[in-house]
N, C-alpha and C positions, 0 to 999 in steps of 0.2 A: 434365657435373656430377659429383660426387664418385662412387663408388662405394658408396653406402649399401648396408648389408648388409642381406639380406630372405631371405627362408623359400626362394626361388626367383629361380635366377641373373637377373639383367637384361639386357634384351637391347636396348639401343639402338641399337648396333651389330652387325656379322655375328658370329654366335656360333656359327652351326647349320651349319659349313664339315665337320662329321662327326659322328656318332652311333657311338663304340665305346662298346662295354660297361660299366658302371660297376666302378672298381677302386679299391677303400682302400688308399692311399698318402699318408696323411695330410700328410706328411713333403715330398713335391712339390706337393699341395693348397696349402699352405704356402708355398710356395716361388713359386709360382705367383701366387697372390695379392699377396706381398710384390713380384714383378715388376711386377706389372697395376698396381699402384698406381701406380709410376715412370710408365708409360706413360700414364697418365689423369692424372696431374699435369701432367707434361709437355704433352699437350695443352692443359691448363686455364692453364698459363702462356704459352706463345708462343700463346693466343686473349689474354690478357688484352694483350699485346705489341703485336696486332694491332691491335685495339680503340681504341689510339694512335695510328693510322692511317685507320683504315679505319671506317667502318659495322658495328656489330654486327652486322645483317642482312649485310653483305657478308663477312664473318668467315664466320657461319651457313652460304652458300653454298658459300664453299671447300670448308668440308668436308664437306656434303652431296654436293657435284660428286665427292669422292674417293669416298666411301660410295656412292652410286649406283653409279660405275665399278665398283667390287669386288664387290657383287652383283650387277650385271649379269655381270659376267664367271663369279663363282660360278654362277648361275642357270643360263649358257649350259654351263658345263661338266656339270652336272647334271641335265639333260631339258630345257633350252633354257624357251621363253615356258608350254610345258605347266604349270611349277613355279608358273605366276601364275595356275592356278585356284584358288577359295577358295569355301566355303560362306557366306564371311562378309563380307560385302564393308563395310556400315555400318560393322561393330568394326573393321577394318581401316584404315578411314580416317578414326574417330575416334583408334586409337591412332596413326595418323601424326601426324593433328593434335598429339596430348597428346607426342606424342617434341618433334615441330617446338618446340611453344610452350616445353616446358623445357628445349631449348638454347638458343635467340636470347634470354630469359629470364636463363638461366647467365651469357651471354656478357653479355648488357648491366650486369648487376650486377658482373660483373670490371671494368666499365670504370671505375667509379668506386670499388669496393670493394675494400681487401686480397684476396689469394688467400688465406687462411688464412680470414678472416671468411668469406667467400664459401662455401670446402670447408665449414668450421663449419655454417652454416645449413643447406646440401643434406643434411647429414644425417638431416635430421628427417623425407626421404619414409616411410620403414619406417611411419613413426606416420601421416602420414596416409593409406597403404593401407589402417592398420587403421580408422582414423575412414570410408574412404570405404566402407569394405566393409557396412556395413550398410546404407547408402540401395541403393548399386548391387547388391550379392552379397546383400543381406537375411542379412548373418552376424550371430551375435550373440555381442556380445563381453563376456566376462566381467570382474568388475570389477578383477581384476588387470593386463588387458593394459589397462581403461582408464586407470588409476592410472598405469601407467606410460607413457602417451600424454600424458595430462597432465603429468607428469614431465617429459616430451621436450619439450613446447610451454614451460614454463616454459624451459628451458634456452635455447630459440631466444629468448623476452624477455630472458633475460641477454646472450645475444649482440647480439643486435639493437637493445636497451635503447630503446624507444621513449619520448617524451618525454625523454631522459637527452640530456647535453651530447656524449656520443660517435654520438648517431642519424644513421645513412644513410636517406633515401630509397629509397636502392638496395638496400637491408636489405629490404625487398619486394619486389622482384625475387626476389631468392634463394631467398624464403620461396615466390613463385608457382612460380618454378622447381620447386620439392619438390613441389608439391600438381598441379603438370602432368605431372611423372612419374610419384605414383601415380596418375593417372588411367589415364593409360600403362600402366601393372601391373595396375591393374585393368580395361583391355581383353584383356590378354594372357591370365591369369587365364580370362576369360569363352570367349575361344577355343581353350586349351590343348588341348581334347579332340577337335577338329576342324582345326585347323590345322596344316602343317607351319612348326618352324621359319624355315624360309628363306622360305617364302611369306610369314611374315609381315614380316618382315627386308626383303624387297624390297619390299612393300610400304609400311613406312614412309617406307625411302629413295625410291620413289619418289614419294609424298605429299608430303613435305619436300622435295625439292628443285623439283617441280612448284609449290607454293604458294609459295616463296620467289623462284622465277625470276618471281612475277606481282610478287612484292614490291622485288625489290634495284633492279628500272631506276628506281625513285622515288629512291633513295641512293645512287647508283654514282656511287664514285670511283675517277679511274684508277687501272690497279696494275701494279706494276714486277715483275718477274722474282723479287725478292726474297721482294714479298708472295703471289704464286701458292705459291712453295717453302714458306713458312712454310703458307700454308691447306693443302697439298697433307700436311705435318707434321702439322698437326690433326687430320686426315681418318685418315693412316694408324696415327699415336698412339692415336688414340681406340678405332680397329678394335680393331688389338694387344689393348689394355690388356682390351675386354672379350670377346674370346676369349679371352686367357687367363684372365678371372674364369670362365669355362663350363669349360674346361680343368680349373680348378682344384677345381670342384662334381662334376665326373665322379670327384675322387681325397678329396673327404673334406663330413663334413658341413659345412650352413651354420654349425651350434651350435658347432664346431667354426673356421671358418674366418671366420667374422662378427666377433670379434675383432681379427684380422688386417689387415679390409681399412680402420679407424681408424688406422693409420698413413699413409693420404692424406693426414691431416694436419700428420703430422711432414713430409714432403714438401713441402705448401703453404708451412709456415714457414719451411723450409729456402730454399726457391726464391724465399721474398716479403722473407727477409734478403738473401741475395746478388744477387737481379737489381734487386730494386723499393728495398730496401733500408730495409724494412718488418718488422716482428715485430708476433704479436698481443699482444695488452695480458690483463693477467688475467684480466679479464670474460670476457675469447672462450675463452679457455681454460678458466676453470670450465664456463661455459655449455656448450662442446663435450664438456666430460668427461659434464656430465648428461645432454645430448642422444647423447651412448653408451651410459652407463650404460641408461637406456628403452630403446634401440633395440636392444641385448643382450639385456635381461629379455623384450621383445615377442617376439624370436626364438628364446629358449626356448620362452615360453608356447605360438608357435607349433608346435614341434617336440612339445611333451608332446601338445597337439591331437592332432598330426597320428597319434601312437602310441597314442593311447587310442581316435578313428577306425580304426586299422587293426586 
């Protein structure tokens, strides 16, 4: 799914492949993130490609089967099966659940949905981290970052325009897509203080790929040489894109670089005129501007928090 920018990097994929030092170089931070985006577009197109083919669930696995492979191998290189003990075993495999359900989610909404509308709506997780955070985290949210939550949810009704003549069904997908990520965030969140990275890393891939192998023999169609390369592309696209979003949070802040990562959607458009031979309509594009505009303002408000805390 998009790249939605938040107070703290995302870590669906392997991010935790090093821990140096943190260094301001805003300038690569930058640079960094305008890469990541290519590579998490990219994945979210040859999924959408696949999707023509194949079982969204069977999409889902490819590139869980790559994700698995690369932290198994990280894990191994790093203290072997040791790296899979955890205090926390429940949050672990609630937040595999919440990673699993908002890719096969992402992906099923690509199939019937522009890449552009699709990116558009994913944007809107940031806002329900903040909405989930008070049942789950008992935070309490002032009424600026709610104003601007609501802000962000209107914008997703312009996109999405329900009852309107341009409505997708699949426009919900999208929308669960978003809200099974922040759940996602807000396991991660709950574990940060106990958890390493990578522990938690393997253990989503291997939740996700363990629950989907129960699930693809119900939808499995054959696959050619072709479609292995293309999932095996997903898998390793997907890595990339959000290591270098970790990369890029090590060289400058999110207030800073959350900005930035809104150009997944010049991407999406670019990619859904040339390959699908699609562009979004103005709705998506207001709607997407609003649903940044909130999700900017929330990552401020978060960062001023975070400095009047410290």
């Amino acid at each position: 799914m998009p790249n939605a920018p938040q107070t703290e990097p995302p870590p669906p994929i392997p991010t935790a492949i090093a821990t140096p030092p943190r260094r301001d170089a805003p300038l690569r931070g930058i640079a960094f993130v305008l890469l990541a985006s290519i590579f998490l577009t990219s994945a979210d197109m040859v999924s959408k490609l696949l999707t023509q083919q194949i079982s969204p669930l069977q999409v889902s696995w490819l590139r869980y089967c790559t994700f698995t492979l690369i932290m198994l191998g990280i894990v191994w290189r790093r203290g072997g099966l040791a790296r899979l003990s955890t205090q926390r075993p429940v949050l672990q495999v609630l937040r595999g659940i919440g990673l699993l359900a908002s890719s096969v989610l992402f992906v099923m909404a690509l199939r019937y949905m522009p890449l552009a509308d699709a990116t558009a709506t994913g944007f809107v997780a940031p806002l329900f981290v903040t909405a989930l955070s008070i049942p789950i985290l008992r935070e309490t949210i002032g009424w600026r970052r709610w104003t601007a939550t609501l802000v962000g949810f209107a914008g997703v009704l312009i996109v999405v325009r329900p009852g309107g003549a341009g409505f997708q069904i699949a426009s919900l997908l999208a929308v669960a897509s978003a809200l099974s990520w922040a759940f996602a965030m807000i396991m991660t969140r709950m574990m940060s203080r106990t958890e390493s990275p990578l522990t938690t890393l393997a253990y989503s891939a291997l939740v996700g790929l363990g629950l989907l192998s129960l699930a693809v023999p119900f939808v499995w169609s054959p696959v050619t040489p072709t479609i292995v390369a293309m999932g095996v592309f997903i898998g390793v696209s997907s890595t990339m894109g959000h290591w270098l979003i970790v990369l890029a949070y090590r060289h400058g802040d999110a207030s800073l670089l959350a900005p930035f990562s809104y150009i997944q959607l010049l991407w999406a458009s670019l990619f859904g005129l040339f390959i699908f031979s699609v562009l979004p309509d103005l709705w998506t594009l207001v709607g997407a501007v609003i649903i940044a505009g909130s999700g900017l303002y929330t990552a401020h408000r978060e960062r001023i928090k975070a400095r009047e805390a410290g």
